[in-house]
N, C-alpha and C positions, 0 to 999 in steps of 0.2 A: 491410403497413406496419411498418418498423423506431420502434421508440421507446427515446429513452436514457431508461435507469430505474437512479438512483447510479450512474450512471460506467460502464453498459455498455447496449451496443445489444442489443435483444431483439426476437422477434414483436411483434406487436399482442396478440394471444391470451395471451401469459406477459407483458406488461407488467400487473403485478396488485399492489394491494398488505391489508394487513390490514384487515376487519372491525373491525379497535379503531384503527384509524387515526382521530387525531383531525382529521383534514382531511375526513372522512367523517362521524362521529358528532358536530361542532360545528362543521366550517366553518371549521377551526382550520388555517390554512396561508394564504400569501400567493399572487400570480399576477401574470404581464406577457402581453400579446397585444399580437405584434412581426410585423412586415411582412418580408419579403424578397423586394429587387427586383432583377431580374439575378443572382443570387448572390448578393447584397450582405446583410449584415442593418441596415433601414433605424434610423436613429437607436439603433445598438447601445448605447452607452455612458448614455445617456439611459435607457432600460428599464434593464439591470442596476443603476444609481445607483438608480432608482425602488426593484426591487425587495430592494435591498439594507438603501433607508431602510424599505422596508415592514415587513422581516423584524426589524429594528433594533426598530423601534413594538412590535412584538407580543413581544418577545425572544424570537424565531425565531431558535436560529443555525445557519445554510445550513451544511453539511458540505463546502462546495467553493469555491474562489476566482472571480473576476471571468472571470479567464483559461478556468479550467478550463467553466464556463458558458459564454463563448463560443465554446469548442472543440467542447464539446460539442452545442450548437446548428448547428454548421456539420457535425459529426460524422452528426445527424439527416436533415440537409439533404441532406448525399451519400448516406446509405443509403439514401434514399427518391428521389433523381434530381430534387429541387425546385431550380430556381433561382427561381422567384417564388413563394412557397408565404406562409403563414403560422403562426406557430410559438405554440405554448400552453406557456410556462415556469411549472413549478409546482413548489413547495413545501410540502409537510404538515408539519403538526406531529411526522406520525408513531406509529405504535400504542403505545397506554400501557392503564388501563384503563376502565371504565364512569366512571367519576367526569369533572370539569370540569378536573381541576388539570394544567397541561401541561409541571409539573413531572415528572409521572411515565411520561413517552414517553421511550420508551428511543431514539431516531435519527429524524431527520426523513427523508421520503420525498423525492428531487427524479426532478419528471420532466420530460423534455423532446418535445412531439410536433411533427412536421413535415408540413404537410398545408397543404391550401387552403381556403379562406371566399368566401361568396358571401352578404354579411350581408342584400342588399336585391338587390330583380330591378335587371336592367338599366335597362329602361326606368324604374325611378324617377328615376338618374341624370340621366336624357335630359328629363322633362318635370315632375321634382320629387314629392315623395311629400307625403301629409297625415297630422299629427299630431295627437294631442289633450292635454289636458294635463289628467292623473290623480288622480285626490281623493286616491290613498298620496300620503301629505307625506315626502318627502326625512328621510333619517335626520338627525338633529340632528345637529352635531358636537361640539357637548358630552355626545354620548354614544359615539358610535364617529368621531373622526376622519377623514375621508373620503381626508387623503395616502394614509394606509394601504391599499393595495389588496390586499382581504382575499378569501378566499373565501365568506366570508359575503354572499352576494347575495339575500337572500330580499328587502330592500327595493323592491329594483329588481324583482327577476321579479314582484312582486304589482301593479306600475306594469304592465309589460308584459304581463301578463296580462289589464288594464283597455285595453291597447290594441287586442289581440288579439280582446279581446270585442267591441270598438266599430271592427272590420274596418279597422283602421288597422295599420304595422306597428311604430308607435314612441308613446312619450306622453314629456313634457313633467314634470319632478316640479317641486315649486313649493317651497319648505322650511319650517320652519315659521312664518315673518313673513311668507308668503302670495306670496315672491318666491322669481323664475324661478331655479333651481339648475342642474340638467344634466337629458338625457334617461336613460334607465335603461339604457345602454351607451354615449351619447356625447355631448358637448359641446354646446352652442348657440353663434348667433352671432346678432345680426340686422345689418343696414346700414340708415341714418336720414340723409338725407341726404348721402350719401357720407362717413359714417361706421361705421365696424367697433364693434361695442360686444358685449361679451361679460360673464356673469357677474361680481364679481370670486371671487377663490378665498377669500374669509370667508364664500361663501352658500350655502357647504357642497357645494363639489364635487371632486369627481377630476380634477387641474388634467393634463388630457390631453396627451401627448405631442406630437399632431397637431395639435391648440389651440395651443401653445404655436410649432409649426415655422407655422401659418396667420397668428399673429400677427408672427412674423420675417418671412413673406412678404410682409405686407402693408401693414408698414412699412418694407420697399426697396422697394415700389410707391408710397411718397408715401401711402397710403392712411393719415388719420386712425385712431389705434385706443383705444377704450377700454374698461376693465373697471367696469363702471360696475350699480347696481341695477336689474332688471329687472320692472315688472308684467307681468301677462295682457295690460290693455288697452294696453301699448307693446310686445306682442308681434303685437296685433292689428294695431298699426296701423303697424308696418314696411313698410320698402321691400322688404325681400327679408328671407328669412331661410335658415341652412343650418347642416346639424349637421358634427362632426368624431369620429373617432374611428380608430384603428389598423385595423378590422377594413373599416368603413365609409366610410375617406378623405375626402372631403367631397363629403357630398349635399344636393342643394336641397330646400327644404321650398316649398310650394305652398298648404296651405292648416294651419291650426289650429282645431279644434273647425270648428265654422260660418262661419269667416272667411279669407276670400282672401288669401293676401299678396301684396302690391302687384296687378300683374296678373293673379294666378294663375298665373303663367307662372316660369319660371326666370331672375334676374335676372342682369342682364348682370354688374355686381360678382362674385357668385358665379361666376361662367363664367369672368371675368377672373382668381380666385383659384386656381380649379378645375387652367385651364389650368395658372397658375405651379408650381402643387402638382405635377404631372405631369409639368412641364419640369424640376423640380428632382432629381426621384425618379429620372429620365433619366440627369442627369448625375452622381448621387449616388455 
């Protein structure tokens, strides 16, 4: 596999960067995970604004233009022969030294890889996966901002790791007013009535790319939508529910902890959104 690491294509094997890289030793660097469908890169303009505001947040400044990034991106894409691939845009702070201060990194690292994802088996798709929803409480965002899409993910992997242990492949982070925030890689949704109700973005989450195109599709479907507070027990008792994310497009959830949704079954709403998502990506 070819990988752009600063502005030029390399093996996999010499794509390397410093031991004192601070995106390494603290986490110190921003990241997008972007879809490309047909050749296309899906919702391009949308990730680079993300990760431009990301790097903005942390006063990260990217050593490359908008242009030169999505050049570069497409650059990945044809050395490695992907037209449907998925791409992992990243950004370090860059090696400086043992200390915290990211003043003292001498050039930030950008890398770009071009490859494929396979976030969840097929058949969860097809008959909905089970979720639980994890005692780690969602980071506050009066401590770390959640716009900010940072490398710093220890939050999320110690959810995920509570999911892993309780042979599920996803968990639920709650924040800390006890209300439903995101999953520890992607977005929630539930339907109530034939209505879409989603987080809103004050209860601490990463206001997702695919979120944000599922709720455009679902209001030129007529479909009621709102961002509204979420408990456990109006998670239990949903008509349907279904997560969103760049990696994982949209999957149906089936059951939470010990409780069915709806039928147990994958709900026709969801199927109906599914399909549009699909049809759009098509014509995109």
């Amino acid at each position: 596999m070819k990988v752009w690491l600063n502005g030029t294509l390399v093996d996999e094997a010499q794509a390397t960067v410093s031991v004192l890289d601070h995106g390494l030793l603290y986490g110190d660097g921003v990241f997008e995970g972007i879809r490309v469908y047909g050749g296309r890169i899906f919702q391009c303009d949308a990730h680079i604004d993300r990760l431009f505001a990301s790097a903005k947040f942390i006063r990260l400044p990217i050593p490359f233009t908008r242009q030169e990034l999505v050049d570069g991106m497409y650059a990945a894409l044809n050395a490695n022969g992907r037209t449907d691939a998925y791409i992992r845009l990243v950004v370090t702070r860059g090696p400086g030294n043992l200390g915290l201060s990211p003043f003292k990194c001498s050039q930030p690292n950008t890398i770009i890889i071009a490859d494929t994802i396979a976030l969840y088996p097929q058949e969860m798709y097809r008959d909905g996966m089970e979720v639980i929803i994890a005692k780690t409480v969602r980071t506050s965002p009066r401590m770390v901002p959640p716009r900010a899409k940072t490398l710093n993910y220890l939050n999320n992997i110690l959810a995920k790791i509570e999911a892993i242990d309780a042979g599920t492949a996803e968990a639920i982070m709650l924040n800390e007013h006890g209300e439903v925030a995101e999953c520890t890689g992607d977005n929630i949704f539930i339907i109530e009535k034939g209505r879409l109700v989603t987080p809103p973005d004050e209860a601490g989450i990463l206001c997702g790319i695919t979120r944000g195109v599922v709720l455009d599709i679902a209001q030129g479907m007529g479909i009621p939508v709102a961002k509204e507070s979420i408990l456990p027990a109006r998670l239990y008792a949903a008509d349907e529910c279904f997560l969103t994310g760049s990696a994982a497009e949209i999957i149906p959830v089936t059951k939470i902890d010990a409780h069915l949704i709806g039928a147990g079954k994958v709900g026709a709403m969801t199927m109906k959104l599914h399909e549009a998502f699909h049809a759009m990506i098509k014509s995109h």
